[in-house]
N, C-alpha and C positions, 0 to 999 in steps of 0.2 A: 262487130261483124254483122249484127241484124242489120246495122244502118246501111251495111254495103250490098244486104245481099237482097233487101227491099225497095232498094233505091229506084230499080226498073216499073218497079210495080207486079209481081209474081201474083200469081192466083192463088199459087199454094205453094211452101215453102216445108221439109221435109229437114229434121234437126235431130241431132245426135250428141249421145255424151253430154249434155245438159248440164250444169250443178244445180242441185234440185232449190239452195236459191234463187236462183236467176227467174224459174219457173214466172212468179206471181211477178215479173216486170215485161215478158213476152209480148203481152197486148201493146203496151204502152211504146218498147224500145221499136216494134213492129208496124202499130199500125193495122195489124191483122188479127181476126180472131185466132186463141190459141188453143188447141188441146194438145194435152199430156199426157203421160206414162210415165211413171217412177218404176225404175228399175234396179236401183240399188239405194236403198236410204241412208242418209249422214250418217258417219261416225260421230262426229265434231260438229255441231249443229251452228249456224248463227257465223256472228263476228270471226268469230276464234278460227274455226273450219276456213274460212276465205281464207284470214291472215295467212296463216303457217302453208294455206297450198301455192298460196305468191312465193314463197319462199323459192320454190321450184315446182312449176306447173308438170315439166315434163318428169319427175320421180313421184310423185302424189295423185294428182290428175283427178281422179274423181273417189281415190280411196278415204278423203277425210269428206267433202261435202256432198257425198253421193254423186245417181248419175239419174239423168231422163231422158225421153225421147220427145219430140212434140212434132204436132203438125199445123203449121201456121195455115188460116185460108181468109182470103181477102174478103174483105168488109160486104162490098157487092153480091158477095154468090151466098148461097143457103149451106151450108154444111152440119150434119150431124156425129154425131162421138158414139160409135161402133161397140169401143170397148179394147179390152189389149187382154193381151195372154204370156204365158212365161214361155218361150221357147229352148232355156238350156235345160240341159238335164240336169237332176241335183248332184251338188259336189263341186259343180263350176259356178265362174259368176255368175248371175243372174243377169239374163238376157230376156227380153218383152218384145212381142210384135204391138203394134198398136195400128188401125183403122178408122176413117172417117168416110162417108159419102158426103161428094160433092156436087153442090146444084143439083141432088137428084139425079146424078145422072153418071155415078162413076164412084170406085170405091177407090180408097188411097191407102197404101200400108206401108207403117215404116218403122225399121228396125236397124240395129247395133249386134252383128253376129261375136259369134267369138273368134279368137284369133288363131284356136287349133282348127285343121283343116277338115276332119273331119265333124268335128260339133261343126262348124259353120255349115256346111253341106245338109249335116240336120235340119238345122235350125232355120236356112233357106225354107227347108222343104213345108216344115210346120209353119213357116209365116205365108205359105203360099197355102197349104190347106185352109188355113186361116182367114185368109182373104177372101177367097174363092168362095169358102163357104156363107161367109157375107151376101154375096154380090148376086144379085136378081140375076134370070136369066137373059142372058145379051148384055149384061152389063158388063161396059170394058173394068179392067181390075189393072193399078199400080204398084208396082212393089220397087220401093226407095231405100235406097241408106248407105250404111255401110255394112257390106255384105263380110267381108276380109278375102273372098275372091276372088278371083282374077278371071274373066269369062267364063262366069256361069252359065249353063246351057240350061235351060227352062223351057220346058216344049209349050210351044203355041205362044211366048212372051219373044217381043222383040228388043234387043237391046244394044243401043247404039253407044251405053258407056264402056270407058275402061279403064283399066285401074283397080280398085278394089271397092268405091263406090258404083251406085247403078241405081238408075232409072229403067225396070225391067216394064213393060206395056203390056197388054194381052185386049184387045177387040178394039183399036183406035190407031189409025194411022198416027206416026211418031216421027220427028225430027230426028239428025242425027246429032248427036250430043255436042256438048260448049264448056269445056272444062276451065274454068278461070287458071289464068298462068298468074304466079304470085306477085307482080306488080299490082294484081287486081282488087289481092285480098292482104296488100300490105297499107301498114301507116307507121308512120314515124318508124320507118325502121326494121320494123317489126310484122311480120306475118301475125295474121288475128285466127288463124286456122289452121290446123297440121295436117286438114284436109283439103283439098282445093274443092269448092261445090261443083255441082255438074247439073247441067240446064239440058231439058228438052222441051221440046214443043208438041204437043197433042192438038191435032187438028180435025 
């Protein structure tokens, strides 16, 4: 899936539900510098964890090899690592915002909400304090992922996704959004993502 969704040449690249081994091959499958956020650590570490969740991706998922977030940024630009924070409340999974600035000149936030309707409405809210709180004054602010929303209303962010992923904007003119249809993100067969990524353009 990196090779598909790098292949354009993205500036920055915005990744969800991670297994926390894939992490330390990011650069390499990419091309792109990587930061991360571990948000839930392996049960089942190593070899063993991979095997048994091949077994069935879609019943296991990321409860044996963990899960991360990352944010890829291209080789060319400057980007620095913000830091991440836990936005669930305790008692539910553990959910993490994570942030980087890029080129100096933009902060980028990206997170994995939860799937009940209300924590995720939270957990929007605290990755957008989050960010915000980052970001110099005049500095535009992104907020990426998977929200589990369905149009989220965010005052002052513009947002041309739909679905339950989003590229939310705030102080940068923004493209209207490019959801790959699954011819785009299949091989052999087989879809490489139970999420279709979603592209926009900041100009």
């Amino acid at each position: 899936m990196l090779e598909l969704v790098t292949r354009d040449g993205p500036e920055v690249v915005c990744l969800q539900e991670l297994p926390i081994w894939g992490l330390v091959h990011l650069e390499e499958w990419s091309g792109m510098h990587a930061y991360a956020a571990v948000a839930r650590t392996p049960r089942v570490p190593g070899r063993v964890g991979r095997f048994l969740t091949r077994l069935h991706h879609g019943t296991f998922r990321s409860a044996l090899v963990g899960q991360a977030n990352a944010i890829l940024v291209t080789r060319g630009l400057g980007a620095k690592d913000l830091g991440s924070r836990q936005i669930s409340d305790i008692g539910l999974e553990r959910r993490v915002v994570q942030a980087v600035r890029v080129d100096e000149r933009l902060v980028v936030a990206n997170f994995h909400a939860s799937t009940e309707l209300l924590a995720a409405r939270q957990e929007l809210e605290r990755a957008q304090e989050f960010a915000e709180g980052l970001a110099r004054p005049g500095e535009p602010v992104v907020l990426a992922g998977d929200f589990n929303l369905v149009s989220p209303s965010v005052d002052g962010y513009s947002d041309p996704s739909q679905g339950i992923d989003h590229v939310l904007v705030r102080g940068a003119p923004v493209s209207g959004s490019v959801v790959w249809e699954p011819a785009r993100r299949g091989r052999a067969g087989r879809l490489l993502s139970d999420h279709p990524p979603v592209e926009v353009t900041l100009e």
